[in-house]
C-alpha positions as CSV (number, residue, x, y, z in Angstrom):
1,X,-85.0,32.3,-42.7
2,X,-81.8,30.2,-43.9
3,X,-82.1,28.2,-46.9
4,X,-81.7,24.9,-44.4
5,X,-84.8,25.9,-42.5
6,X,-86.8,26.9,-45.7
7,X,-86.0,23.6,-47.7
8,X,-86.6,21.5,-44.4
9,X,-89.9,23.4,-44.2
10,X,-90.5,22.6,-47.7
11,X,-90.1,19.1,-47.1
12,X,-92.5,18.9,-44.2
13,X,-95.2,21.3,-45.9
14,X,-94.6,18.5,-48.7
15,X,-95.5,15.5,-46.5
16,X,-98.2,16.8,-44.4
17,X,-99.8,17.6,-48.1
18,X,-99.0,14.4,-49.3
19,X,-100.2,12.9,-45.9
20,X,-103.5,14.9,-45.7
21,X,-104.4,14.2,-49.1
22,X,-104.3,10.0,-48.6
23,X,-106.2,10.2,-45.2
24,X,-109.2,12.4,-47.0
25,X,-109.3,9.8,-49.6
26,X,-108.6,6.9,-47.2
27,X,-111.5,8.6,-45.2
28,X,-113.3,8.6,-48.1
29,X,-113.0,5.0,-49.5
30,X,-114.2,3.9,-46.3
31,X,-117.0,5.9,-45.8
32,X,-117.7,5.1,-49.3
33,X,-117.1,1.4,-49.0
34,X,-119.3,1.0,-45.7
35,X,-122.2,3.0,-46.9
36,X,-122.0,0.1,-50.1
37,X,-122.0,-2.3,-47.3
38,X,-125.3,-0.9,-45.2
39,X,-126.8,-0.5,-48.9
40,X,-126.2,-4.3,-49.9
41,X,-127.3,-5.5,-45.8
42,X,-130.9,-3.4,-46.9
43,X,-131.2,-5.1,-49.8
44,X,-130.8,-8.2,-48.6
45,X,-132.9,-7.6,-45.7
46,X,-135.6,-6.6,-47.9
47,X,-136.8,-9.4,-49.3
48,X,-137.5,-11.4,-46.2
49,X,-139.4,-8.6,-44.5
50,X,-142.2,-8.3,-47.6
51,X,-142.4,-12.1,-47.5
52,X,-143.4,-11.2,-44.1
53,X,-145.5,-8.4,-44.5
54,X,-147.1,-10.8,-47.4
55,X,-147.9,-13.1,-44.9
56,X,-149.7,-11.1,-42.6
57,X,-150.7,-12.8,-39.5
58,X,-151.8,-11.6,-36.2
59,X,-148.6,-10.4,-34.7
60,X,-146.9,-8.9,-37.9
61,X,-144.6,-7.1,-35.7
62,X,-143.0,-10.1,-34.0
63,X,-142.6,-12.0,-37.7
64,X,-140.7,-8.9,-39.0
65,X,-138.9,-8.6,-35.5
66,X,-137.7,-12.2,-36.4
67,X,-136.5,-12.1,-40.1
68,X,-134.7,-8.7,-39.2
69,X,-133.7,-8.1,-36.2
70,X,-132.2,-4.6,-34.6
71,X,-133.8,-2.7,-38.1
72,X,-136.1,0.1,-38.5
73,X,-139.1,-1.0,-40.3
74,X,-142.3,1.0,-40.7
75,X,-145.1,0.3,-43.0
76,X,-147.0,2.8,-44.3
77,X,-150.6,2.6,-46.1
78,X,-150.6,4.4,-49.9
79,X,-152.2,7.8,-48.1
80,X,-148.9,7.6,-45.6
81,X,-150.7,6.8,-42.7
82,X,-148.4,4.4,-40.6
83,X,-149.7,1.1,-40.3
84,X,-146.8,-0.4,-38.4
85,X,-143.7,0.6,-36.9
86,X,-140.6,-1.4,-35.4
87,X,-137.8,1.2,-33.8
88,X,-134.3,0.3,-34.9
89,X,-132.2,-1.1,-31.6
90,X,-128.4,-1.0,-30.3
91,X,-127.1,-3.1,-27.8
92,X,-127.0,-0.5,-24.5
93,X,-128.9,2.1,-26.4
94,X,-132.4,3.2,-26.4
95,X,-134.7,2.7,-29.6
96,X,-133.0,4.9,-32.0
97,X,-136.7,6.1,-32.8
98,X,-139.1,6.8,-29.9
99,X,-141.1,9.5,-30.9
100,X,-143.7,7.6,-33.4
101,X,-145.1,10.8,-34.4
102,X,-142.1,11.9,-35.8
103,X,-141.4,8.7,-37.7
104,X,-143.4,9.6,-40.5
105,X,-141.4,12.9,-41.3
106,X,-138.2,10.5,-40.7
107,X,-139.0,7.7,-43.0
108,X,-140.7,9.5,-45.6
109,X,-137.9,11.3,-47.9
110,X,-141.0,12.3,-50.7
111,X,-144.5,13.6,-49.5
112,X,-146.0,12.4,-47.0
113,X,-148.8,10.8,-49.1
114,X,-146.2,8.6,-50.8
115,X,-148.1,9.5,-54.4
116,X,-144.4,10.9,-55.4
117,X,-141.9,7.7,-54.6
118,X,-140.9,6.3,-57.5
119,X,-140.9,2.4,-58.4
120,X,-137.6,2.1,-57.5
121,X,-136.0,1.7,-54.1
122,X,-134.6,4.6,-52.9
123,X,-131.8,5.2,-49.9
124,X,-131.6,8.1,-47.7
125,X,-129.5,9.1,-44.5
126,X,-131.5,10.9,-42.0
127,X,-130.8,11.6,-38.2
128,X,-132.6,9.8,-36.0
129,X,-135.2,11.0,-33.3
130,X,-132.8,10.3,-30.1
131,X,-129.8,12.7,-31.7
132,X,-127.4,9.4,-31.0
133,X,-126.4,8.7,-34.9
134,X,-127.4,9.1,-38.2
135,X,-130.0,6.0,-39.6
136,X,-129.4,4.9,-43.4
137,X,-133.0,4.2,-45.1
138,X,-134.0,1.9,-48.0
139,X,-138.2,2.9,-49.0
140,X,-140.1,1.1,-51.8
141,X,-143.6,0.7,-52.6
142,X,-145.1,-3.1,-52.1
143,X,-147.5,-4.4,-55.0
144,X,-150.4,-3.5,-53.1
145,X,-149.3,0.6,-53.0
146,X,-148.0,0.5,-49.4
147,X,-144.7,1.9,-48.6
148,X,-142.0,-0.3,-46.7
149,X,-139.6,1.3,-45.4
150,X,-136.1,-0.5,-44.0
151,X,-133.5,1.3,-42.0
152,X,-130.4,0.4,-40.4
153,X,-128.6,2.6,-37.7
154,X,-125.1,4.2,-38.6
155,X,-123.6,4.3,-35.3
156,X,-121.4,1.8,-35.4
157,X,-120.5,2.8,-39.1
158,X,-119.8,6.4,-37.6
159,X,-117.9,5.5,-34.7
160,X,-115.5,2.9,-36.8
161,X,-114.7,6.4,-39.2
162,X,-114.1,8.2,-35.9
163,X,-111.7,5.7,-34.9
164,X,-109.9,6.0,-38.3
165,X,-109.7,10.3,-37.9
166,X,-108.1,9.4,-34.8
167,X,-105.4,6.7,-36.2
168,X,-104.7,8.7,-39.4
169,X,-104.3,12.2,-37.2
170,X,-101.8,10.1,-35.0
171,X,-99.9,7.8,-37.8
172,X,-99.8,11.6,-39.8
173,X,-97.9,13.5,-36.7
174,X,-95.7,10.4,-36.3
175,X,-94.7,10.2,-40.2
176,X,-94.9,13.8,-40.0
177,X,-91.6,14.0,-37.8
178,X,-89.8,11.5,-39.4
179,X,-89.8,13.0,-42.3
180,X,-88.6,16.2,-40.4
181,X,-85.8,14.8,-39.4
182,X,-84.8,12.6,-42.7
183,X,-85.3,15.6,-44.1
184,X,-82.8,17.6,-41.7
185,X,-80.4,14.9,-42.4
186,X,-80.7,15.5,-46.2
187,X,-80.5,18.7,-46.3
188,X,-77.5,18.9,-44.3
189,X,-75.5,16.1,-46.1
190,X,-76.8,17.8,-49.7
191,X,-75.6,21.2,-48.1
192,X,-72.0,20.1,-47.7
193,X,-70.6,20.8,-51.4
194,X,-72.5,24.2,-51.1
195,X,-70.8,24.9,-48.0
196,X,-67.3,24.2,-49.8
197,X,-68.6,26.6,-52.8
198,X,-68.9,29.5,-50.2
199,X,-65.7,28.9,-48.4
200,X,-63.8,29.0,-51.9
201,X,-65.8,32.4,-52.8
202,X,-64.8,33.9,-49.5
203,X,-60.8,32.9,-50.0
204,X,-61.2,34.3,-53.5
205,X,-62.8,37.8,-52.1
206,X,-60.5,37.7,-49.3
207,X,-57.4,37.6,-51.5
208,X,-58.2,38.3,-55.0
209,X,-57.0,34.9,-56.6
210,X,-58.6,34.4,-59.6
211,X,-56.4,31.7,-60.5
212,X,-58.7,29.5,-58.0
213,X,-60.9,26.9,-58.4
214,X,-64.3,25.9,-56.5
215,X,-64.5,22.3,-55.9
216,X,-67.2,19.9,-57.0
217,X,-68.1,21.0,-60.3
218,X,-70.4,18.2,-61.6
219,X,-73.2,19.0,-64.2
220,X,-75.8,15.8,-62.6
221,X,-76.3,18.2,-59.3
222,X,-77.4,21.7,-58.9
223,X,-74.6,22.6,-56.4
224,X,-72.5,20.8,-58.6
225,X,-73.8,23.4,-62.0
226,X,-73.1,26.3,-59.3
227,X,-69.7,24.9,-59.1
228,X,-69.1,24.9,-62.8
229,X,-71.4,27.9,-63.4
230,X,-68.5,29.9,-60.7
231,X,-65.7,28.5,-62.2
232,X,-67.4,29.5,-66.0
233,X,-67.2,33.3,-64.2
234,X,-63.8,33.2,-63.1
235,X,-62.7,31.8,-66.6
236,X,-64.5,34.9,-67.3
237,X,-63.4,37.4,-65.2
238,X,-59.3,36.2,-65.7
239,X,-59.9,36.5,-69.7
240,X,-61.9,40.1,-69.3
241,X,-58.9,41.4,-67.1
242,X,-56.4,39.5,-70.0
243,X,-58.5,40.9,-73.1
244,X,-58.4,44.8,-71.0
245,X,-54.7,44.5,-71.3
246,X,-54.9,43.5,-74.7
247,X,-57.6,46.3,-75.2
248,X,-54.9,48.6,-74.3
249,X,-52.5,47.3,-76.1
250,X,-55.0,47.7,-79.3
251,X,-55.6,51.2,-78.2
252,X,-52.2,52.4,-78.1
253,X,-51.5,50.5,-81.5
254,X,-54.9,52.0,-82.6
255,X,-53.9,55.5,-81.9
256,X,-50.6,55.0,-83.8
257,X,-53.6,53.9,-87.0
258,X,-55.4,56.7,-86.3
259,X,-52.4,59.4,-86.8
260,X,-51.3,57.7,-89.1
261,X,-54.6,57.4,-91.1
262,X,-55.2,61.4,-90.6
263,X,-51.7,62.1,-92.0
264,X,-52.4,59.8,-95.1
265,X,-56.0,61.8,-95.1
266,X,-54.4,65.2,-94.9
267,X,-51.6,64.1,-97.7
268,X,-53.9,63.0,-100.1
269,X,-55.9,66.3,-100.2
270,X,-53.1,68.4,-99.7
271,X,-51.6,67.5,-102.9
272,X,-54.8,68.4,-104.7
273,X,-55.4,71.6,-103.0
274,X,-52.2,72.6,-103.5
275,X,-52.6,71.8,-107.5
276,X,-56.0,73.9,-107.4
277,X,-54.2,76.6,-105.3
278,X,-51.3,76.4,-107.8
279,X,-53.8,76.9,-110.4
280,X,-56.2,79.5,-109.2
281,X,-52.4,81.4,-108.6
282,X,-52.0,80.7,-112.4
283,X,-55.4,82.0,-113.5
284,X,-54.9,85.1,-111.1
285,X,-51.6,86.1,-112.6
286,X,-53.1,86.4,-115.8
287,X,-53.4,83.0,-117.7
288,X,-57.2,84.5,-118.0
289,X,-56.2,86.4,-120.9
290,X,-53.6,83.8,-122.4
291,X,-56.2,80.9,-123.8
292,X,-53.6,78.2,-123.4
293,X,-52.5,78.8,-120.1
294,X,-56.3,79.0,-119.6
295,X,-57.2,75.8,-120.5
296,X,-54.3,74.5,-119.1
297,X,-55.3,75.9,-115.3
298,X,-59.3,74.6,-115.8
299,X,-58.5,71.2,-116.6
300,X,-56.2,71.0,-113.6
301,X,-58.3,72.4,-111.4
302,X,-61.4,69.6,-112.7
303,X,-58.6,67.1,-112.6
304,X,-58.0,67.8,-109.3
305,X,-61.3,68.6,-108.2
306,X,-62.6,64.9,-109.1
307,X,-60.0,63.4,-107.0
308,X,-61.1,64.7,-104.5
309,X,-64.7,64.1,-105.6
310,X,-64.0,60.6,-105.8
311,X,-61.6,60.7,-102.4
312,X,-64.1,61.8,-100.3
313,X,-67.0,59.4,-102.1
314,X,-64.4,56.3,-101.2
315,X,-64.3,57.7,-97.7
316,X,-68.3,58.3,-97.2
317,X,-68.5,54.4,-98.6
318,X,-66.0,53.2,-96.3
319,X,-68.2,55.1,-93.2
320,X,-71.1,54.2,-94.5
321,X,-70.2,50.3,-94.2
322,X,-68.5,50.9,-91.3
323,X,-71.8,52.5,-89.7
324,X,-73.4,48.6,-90.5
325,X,-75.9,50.7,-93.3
326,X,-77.2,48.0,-95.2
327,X,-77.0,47.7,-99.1
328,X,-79.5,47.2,-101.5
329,X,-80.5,43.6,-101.8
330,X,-82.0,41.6,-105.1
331,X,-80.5,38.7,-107.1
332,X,-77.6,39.3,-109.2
333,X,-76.1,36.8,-111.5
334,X,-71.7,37.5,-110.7
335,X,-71.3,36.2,-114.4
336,X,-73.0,39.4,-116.3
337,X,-70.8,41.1,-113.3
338,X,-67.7,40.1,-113.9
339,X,-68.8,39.9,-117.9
340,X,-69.6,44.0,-117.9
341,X,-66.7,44.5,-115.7
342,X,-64.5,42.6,-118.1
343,X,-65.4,44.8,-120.9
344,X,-64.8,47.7,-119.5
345,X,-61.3,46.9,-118.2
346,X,-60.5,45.3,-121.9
347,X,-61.8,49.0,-123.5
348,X,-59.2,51.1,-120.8
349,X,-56.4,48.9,-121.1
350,X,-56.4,45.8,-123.5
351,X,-52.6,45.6,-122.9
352,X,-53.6,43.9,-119.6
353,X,-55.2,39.8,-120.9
354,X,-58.3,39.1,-119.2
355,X,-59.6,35.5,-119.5
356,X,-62.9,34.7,-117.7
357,X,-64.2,30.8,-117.2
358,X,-67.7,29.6,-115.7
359,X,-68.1,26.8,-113.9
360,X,-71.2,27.7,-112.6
361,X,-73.8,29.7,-113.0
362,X,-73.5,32.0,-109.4
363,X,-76.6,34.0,-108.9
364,X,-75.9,35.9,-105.2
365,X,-78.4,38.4,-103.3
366,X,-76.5,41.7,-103.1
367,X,-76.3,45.4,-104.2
368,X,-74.9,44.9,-108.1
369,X,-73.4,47.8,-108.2
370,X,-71.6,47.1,-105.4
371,X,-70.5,43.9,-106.6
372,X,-69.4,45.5,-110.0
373,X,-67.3,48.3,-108.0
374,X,-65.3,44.4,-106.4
375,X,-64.3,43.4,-109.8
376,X,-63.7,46.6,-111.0
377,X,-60.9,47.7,-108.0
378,X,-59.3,44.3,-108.3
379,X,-59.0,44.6,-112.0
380,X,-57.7,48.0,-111.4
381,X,-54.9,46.9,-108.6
382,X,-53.6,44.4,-111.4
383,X,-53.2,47.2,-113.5
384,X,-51.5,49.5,-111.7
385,X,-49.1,47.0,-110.0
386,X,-48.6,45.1,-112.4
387,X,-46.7,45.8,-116.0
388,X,-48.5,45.4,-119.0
389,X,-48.8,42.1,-120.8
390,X,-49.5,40.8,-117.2
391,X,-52.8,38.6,-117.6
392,X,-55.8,38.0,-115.5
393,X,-57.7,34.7,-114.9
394,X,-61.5,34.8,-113.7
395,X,-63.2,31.8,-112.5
396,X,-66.4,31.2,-111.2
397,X,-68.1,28.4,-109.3
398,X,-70.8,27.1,-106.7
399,X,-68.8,25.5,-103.2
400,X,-71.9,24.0,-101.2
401,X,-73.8,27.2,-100.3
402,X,-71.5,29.5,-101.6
403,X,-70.7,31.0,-105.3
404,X,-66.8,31.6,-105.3
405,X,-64.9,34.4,-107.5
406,X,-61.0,33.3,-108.1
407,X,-59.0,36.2,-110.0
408,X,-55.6,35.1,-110.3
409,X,-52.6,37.1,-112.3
410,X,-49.2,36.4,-113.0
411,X,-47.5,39.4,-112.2
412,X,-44.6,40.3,-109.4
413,X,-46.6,39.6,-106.5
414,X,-46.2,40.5,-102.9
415,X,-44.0,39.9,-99.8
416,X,-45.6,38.4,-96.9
417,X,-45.4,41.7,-95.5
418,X,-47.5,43.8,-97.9
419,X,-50.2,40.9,-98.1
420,X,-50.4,41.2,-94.5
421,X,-51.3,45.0,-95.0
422,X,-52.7,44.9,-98.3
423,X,-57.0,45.4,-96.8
424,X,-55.9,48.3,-94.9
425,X,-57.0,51.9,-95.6
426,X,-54.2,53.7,-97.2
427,X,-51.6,50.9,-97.7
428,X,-49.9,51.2,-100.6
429,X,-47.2,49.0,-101.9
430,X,-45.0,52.2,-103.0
431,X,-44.1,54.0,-99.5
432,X,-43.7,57.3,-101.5
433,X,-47.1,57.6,-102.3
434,X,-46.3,58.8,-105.5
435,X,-49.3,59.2,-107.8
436,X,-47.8,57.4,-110.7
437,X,-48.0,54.2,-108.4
438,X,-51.3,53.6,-107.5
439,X,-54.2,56.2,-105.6
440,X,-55.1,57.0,-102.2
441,X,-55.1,53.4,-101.3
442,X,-58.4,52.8,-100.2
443,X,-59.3,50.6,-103.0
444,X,-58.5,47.1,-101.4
445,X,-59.8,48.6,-98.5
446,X,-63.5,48.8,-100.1
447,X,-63.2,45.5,-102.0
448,X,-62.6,44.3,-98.4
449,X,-65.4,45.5,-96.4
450,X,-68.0,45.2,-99.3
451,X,-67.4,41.7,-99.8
452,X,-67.9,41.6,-95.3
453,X,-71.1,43.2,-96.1
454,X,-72.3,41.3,-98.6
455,X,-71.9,38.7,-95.8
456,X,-69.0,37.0,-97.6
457,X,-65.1,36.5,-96.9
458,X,-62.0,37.6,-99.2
459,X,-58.3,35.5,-99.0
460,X,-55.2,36.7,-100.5
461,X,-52.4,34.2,-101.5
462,X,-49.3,35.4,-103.1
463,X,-45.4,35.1,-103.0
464,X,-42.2,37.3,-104.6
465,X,-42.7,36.1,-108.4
466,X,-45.7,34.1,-108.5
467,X,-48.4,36.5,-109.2
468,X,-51.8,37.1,-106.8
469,X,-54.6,34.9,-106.5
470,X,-57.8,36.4,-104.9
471,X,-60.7,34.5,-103.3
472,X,-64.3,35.8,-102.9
473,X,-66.9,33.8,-100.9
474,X,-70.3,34.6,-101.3
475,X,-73.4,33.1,-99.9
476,X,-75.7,32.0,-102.9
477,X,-79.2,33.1,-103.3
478,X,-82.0,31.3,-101.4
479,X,-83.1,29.4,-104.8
480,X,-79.3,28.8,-106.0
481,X,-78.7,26.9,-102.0
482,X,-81.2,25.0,-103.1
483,X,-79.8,23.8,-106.4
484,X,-76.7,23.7,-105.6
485,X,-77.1,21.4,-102.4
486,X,-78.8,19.0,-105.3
487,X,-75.5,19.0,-107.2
């Protein structure tokens, strides 16, 4: 079924609901209200026929007869033997009770006796003897213990609601197709800017334009979010197929990294294995026996052994963070950090001036030792690229939800070009790689992606002549947010 047919369908299922449901409670209402009516015309009629029945007189039947006319009335003694009995009458009908020995069963709701009919009036529908409608009852017991019971015939009543099942079933069929055909006027007028969608997405199969657009994007309609929601995919689609050529671009460039990161791998430790080799050669060709030459060829082979050692420890850390494993988390104040780190840096090489100021207290959640290895590489990159007598400022502070680490020096700095570079694994200032010019190269490189997963962000600024100045971002502990946001 086409989505015309089913929403027209939907409309009409809809409507015949909505219609059904207001004739059953129009239906309802009446009955309801009529029934009210008969109840109240009982009630009324009541009191007159007891006066009556007060009264007495010789022909009882003919007083009652004349107070109420057309109503059932039967009076019964307290046993429930009928006294007297007056059938109920239509115009054009026959009594609508004939049979007097069934009257008793008819008017009597509670036993037959009448010892169980309570003091109040009751009201009862029961079918009358001739089968022609239904008669509505009011009984109540007299002072004297008799039981007077008043009916009225429903016919009328029943034939009026027959009447209305007929008018609502024929104003329901005739409301019924109107709203058909409103409805297939609707749908096909709503239909229209779906109808442009499709022909846009067949010209786009057809011929591949992505550059296209589909008309009648409009957020306040649903064919109008389809619109948008198409032309959100195409956007899509045209920067997937523009970021694929940039992913090959990447790749290409990245293959270029990669040889170029396993030549720098295989350099650094061929250097060292070649010192070990050259050693173990020395040791070999006798130095075993000679106890300076033996000295001489162990500590060149630890020497070199712990570059490696260390090397391969900077490698595993970089793979580690690289593999998203996460560090060990606990509040750490970056002043005793930067304090300890300060210390150790002034005991290897106090010709390099470190000067520290606090604005803040900065208390961060991250691995300490992690954070200590941070302040440590940077202090080291000062010193080996800078000369001595080169100083170092530290300064600490809280930026909104952030504690920020500024070291500044004010040695050569850097071209535009190496600061570019300068978080890259194996960049080193000195193309020669020579060892009295800095290590493997990996130490920005670490600084870099333990300050990422510490969840923070590092800048560089620097110029030819005007020294380095290093910024470190780091989100503040849960309880320094909160004091610092009160600051």
């Amino acid at each position: 079924m086409s989505l015309r047919a089913r929403l027209i369908a939907a409309s009409c299922l809809v409507a015949l609901v909505a219609l059904v449901s207001a004739g059953v409670a129009t239906y309802a209402l009446f009955s309801s209200s009529q029934l009210r009516q008969i109840d109240d015309s009982l009630q009324r009629s009541h009191e007159p026929i007891e006066q009556a029945v007060d009264q007495g007189g010789a022909d009882l039947q003919r007083s009652i007869e004349q107070v109420a006319p057309g109503l059932f009335v039967a009076l019964l003694d307290p046993s429930g033997d009928v006294q007297l009995a007056i059938p109920a009458r239509e115009p054009g009908h026959k009594p609508v009770i004939a049979d007097m020995t069934e009257m008793t069963e008819l008017t009597l709701p509670a036993d037959v006796s009448g010892r169980d009919l309570p003091d109040v009036p009751t009201f009862s529908t029961q079918r009358s003897t001739d089968g022609i409608a239904d008669i509505r009852l009011r009984t109540s017991r007299l002072a004297d213990g008799s039981i007077l019971v008043v009916g009225l015939s429903l016919h009328e009543s029943q034939e009026s609601r027959r009447h209305l099942i007929i008018i609502e079933a024929i104003v329901a069929a005739a409301a019924l197709l109107v709203a058909g055909l409103i409805a297939w006027a609707l749908v096909n007028i709503g239909l229209r800017p779906l109808r442009r969608v499709e022909q846009t997405a067949l010209l786009i199969a057809a011929g591949g334009d992505l550059d296209q657009e589909v008309p009648g994007a409009d957020d306040s309609t649903e064919v109008g979010r389809l619109a948008g929601a198409l032309n959100t995919m195409l956007d899509r689609i045209r920067q997937a197929f523009t970021k694929r050529d940039e992913t090959e671009q990447a790749l290409r460039s990245s293959e270029e990294q990669m040889r170029r990161f396993v030549a720098d791998v295989s350099h650094e430790l061929r250097t060292p294995l070649a010192a070990v080799t050259a050693y173990t050669e020395l040791f070999e060709r006798g130095a075993r026996d000679r106890p300076e030459d033996l000295e001489r060829a162990l500590r060149g082979i630890a020497l070199e052994s712990e570059r490696m050692r260390e090397l391969v420890e900077e490698l595993l850390l970089l793979a580690h963070l690289d593999e998203g494993r996460p560090l060990m988390r606990a509040h750490v104040d970056l002043n005793e950090v930067v304090v300890d780190a300060m210390t150790a840096a002034r005991a290897v090489s106090p010709e390099w001036p470190i000067n520290l100021r606090v604005r803040d207290v900065v208390i961060v959640d991250g691995d300490s030792s992690r954070l200590r290895q941070v302040v440590d590489n940077l202090l080291a990159n000062v010193r080996t690229h800078t000369p001595a007598g080169t100083s170092t400022s530290i300064e600490l502070q809280i930026d909104d939800a952030d504690g920020v680490m500024t070291i500044s020096d004010n040695g050569p700095g850097m071209s535009a070009e190496q600061a570019e570079h300068v978080f890259e694994r194996f960049f080193r200032v000195d193309p020669s790689r020579s060892r009295s010019s800095g290590g493997a190269g990996l130490g920005m490189a670490i600084v870099h992606a333990l300050v990422t997963a510490h969840g923070g962000t590092i800048r560089l600024h620097t110029a030819p002549g005007k020294g380095v100045t290093i910024v470190i971002r780091l989100p503040l502990a849960p309880l320094q947010t909160a004091v610092g946001a009160v600051r």
